[in-house]
Residue frames relative to the residue before (quaternion, step in Angstrom):
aa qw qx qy qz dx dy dz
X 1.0000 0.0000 0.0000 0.0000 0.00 0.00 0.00
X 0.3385 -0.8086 0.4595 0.1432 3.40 -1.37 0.84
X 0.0342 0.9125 -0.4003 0.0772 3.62 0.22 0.61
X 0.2098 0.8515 -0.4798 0.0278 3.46 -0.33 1.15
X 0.5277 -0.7341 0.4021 0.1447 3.20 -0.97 1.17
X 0.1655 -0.8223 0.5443 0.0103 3.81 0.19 0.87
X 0.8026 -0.1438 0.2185 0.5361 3.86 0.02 0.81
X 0.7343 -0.5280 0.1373 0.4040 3.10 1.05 0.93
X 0.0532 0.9137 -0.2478 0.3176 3.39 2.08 -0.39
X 0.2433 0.7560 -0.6074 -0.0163 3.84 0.31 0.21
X 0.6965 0.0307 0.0777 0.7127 3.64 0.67 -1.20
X 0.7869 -0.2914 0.2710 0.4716 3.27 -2.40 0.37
X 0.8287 0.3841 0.0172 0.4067 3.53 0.21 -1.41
X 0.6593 0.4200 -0.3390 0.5234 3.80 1.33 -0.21
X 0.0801 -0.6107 0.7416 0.2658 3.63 -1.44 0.14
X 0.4683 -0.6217 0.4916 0.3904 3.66 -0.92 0.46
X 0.4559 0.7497 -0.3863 0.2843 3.94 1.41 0.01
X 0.5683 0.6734 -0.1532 0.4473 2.92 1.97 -1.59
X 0.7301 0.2973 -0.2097 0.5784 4.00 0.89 -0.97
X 0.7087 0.5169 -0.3277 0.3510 3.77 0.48 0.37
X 0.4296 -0.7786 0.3930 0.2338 3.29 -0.53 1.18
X 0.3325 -0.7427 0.5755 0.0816 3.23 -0.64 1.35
X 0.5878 0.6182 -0.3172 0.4144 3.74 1.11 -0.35
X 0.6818 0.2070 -0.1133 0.6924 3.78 1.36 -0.66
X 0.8380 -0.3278 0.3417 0.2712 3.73 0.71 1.14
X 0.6053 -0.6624 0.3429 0.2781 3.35 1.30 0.54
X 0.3195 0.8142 -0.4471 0.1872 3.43 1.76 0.30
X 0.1857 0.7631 -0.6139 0.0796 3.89 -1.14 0.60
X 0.4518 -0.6118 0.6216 0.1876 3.13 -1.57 1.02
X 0.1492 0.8309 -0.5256 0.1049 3.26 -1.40 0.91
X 0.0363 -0.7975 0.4221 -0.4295 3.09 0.67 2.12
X 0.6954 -0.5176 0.4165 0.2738 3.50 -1.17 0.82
X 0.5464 0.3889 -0.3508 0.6535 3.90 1.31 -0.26
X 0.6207 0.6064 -0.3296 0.3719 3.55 0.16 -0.84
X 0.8104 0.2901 -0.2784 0.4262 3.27 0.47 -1.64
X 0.3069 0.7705 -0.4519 0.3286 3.54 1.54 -0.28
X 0.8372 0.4148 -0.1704 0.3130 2.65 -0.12 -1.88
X 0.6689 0.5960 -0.2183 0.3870 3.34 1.08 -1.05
X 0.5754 0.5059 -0.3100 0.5629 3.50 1.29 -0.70
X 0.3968 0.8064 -0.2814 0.3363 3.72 1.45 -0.91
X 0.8061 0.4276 -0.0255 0.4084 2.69 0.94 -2.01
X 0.6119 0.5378 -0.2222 0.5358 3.52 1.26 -1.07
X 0.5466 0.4131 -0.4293 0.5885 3.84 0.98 -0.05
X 0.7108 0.4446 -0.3946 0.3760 3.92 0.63 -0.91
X 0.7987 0.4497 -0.2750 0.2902 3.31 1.52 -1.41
X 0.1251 0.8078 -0.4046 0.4101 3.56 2.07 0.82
X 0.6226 0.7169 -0.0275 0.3125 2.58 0.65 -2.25
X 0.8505 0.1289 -0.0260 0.5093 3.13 -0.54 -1.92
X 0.4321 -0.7800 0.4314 0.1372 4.19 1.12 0.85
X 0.7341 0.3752 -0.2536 0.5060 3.60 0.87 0.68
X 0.6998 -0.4866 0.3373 0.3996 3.73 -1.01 0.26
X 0.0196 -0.8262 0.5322 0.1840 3.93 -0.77 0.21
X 0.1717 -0.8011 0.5453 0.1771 3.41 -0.09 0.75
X 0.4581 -0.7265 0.5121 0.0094 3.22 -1.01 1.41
X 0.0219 0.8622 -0.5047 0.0379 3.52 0.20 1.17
X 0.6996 -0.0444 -0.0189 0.7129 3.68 1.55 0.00
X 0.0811 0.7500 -0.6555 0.0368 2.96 -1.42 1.46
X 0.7839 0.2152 -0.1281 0.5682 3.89 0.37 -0.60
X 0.0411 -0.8769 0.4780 0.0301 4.00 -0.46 0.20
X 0.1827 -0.6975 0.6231 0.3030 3.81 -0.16 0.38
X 0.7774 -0.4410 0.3352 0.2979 3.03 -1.80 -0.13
X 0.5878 0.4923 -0.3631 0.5294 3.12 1.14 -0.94
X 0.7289 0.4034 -0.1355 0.5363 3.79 0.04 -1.13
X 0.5063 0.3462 -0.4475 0.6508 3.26 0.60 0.93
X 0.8150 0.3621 -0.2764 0.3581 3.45 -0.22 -0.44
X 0.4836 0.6513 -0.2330 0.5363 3.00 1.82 -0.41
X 0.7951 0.1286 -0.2594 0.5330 3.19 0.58 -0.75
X 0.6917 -0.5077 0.3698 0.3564 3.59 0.62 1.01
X 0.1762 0.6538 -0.6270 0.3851 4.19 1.22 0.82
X 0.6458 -0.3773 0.6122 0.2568 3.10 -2.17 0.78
X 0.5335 -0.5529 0.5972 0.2303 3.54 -1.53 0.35
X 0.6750 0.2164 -0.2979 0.6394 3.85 0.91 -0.37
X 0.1770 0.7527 -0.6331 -0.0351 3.75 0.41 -0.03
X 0.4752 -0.5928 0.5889 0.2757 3.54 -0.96 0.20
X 0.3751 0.6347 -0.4333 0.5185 3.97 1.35 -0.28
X 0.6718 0.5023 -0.2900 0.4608 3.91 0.16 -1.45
X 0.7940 0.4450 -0.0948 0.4033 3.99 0.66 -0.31
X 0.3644 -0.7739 0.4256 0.2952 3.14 1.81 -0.74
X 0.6247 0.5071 -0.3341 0.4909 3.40 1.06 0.96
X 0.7780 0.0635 -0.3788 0.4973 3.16 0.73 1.16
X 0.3611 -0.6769 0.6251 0.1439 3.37 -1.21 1.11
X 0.2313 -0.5744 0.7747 0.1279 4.09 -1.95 0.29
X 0.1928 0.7134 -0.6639 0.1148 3.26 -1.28 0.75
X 0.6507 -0.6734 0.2692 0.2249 3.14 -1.08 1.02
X 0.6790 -0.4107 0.4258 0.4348 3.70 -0.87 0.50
X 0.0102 -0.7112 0.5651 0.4179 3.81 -1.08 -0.51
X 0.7600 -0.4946 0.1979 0.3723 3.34 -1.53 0.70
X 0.3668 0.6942 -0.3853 0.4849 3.64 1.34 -0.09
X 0.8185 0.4890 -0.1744 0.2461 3.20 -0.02 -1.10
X 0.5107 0.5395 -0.2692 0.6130 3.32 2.19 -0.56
X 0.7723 0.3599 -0.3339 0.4031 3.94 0.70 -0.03
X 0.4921 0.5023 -0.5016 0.5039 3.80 1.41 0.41
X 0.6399 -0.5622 0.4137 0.3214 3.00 -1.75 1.22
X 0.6361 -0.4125 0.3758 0.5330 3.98 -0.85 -0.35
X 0.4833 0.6008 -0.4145 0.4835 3.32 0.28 -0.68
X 0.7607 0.5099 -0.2102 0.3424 3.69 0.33 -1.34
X 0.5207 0.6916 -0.1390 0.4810 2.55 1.44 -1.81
X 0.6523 0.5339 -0.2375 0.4827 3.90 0.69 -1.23
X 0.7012 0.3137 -0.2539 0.5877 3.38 0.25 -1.31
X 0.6980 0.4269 -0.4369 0.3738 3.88 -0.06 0.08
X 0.5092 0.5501 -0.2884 0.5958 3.48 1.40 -0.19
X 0.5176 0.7256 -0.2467 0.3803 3.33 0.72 -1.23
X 0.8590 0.3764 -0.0054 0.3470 2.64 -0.03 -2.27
X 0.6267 0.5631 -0.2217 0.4909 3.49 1.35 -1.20
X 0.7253 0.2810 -0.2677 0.5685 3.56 0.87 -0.46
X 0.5345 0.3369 -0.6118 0.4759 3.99 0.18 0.43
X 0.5567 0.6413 -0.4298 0.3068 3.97 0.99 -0.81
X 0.7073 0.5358 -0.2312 0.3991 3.25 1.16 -1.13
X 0.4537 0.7863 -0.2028 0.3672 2.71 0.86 -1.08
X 0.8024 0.2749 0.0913 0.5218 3.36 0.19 -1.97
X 0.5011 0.4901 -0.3785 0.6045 3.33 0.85 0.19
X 0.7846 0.2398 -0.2154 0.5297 3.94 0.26 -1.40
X 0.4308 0.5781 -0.5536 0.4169 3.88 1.05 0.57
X 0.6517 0.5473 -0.2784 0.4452 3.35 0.90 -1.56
X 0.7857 0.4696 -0.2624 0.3053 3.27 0.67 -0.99
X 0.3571 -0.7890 0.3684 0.3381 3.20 1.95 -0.31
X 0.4605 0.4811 -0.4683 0.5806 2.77 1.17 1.67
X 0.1231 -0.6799 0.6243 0.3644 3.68 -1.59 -0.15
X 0.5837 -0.6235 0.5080 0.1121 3.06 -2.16 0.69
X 0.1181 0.8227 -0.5473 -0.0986 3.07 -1.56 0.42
X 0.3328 -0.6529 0.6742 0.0916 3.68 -1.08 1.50
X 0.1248 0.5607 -0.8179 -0.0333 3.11 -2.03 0.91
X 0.3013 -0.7258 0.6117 0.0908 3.21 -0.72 1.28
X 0.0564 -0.6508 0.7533 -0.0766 4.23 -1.17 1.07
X 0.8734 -0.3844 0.2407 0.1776 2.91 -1.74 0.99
X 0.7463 0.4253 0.1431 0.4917 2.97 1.51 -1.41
X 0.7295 -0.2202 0.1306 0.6343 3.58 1.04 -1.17
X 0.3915 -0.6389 0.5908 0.2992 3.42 -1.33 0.21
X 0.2278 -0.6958 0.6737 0.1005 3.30 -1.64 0.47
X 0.3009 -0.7587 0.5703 -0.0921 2.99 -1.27 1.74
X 0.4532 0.7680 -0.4338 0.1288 3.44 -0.91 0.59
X 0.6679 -0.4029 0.3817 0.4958 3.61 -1.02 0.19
X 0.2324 0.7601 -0.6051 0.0459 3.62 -1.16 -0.07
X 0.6522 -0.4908 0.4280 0.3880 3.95 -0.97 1.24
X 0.8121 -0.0320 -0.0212 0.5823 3.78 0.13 -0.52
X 0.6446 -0.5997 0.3913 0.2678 3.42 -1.93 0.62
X 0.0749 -0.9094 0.4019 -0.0771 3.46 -0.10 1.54
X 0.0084 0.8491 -0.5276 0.0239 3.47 -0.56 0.81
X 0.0393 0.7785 -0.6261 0.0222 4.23 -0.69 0.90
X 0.0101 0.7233 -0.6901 -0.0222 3.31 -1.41 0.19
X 0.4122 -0.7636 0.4826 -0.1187 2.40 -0.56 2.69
X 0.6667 0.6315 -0.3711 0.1378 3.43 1.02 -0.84
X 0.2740 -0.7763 0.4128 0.3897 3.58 -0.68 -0.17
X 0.4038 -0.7898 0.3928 0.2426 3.51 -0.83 0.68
């Protein structure tokens, strides 16, 4: 695959600035799994038809553990991204709230099928986390 980065440009909708830790120095992985995953995302962020702010995307070790990340996180590799809820979503009844979860993980899903990968969503109070993962994984962190 050919892939060129134009001003940093990864996809329509990605800067490669957005998945790189600016805490250790702007560090990021960038690798054939990586750019996967990232292109992954630009087919979901089509999809889900709205900005995604990226609030964690690449993580060293140290800064992972800091912020309290799994030891296998999928962050440490550059294959999963966090991004914030949008403000919509805080005014739908639960019920709503469900089917928007719902919907965002079967999206994923099917997307990391195509890609010939499998997916995992953990939905938090706040944002969901997206990312490759060895088997199809789904949590809900929120509290009710």
């Amino acid at each position: 695959m050919i892939f060129n980065i134009v001003d940093d440009q990864i996809t329509e909708h990605f800067k490669l600035r957005e998945f790189a830790n600016s805490i250790d120095g702007n560090a990021i992985i960038i690798n054939a799994q990586s750019v996967k995953f990232y292109n992954s995302l630009e087919i979901f962020r089509k999809w889900y038809n709205r900005p995604m702010n990226i609030t964690s995307g690449y993580r060293t070790a140290a800064f992972n553990k800091e912020v309290g990340g799994v030891s296998n996180s999928f962050h440490l590799k550059g294959l999963a991204a966090d991004f914030l809820l949008p403000a919509d979503y805080f005014r739908l009844d639960p019920s709503r709230r469900n089917m928007f979860i719902t919907n965002i993980k079967l999206k994923w899903y099917e997307i990391c099928r195509a890609a010939g990968e499998q997916g995992s969503v953990i939905i938090y109070n706040g944002w969901i986390h997206l990312s490759y993962w060895p088997t199809q994984y789904f949590e809900d962190k929120r509290t009710r």
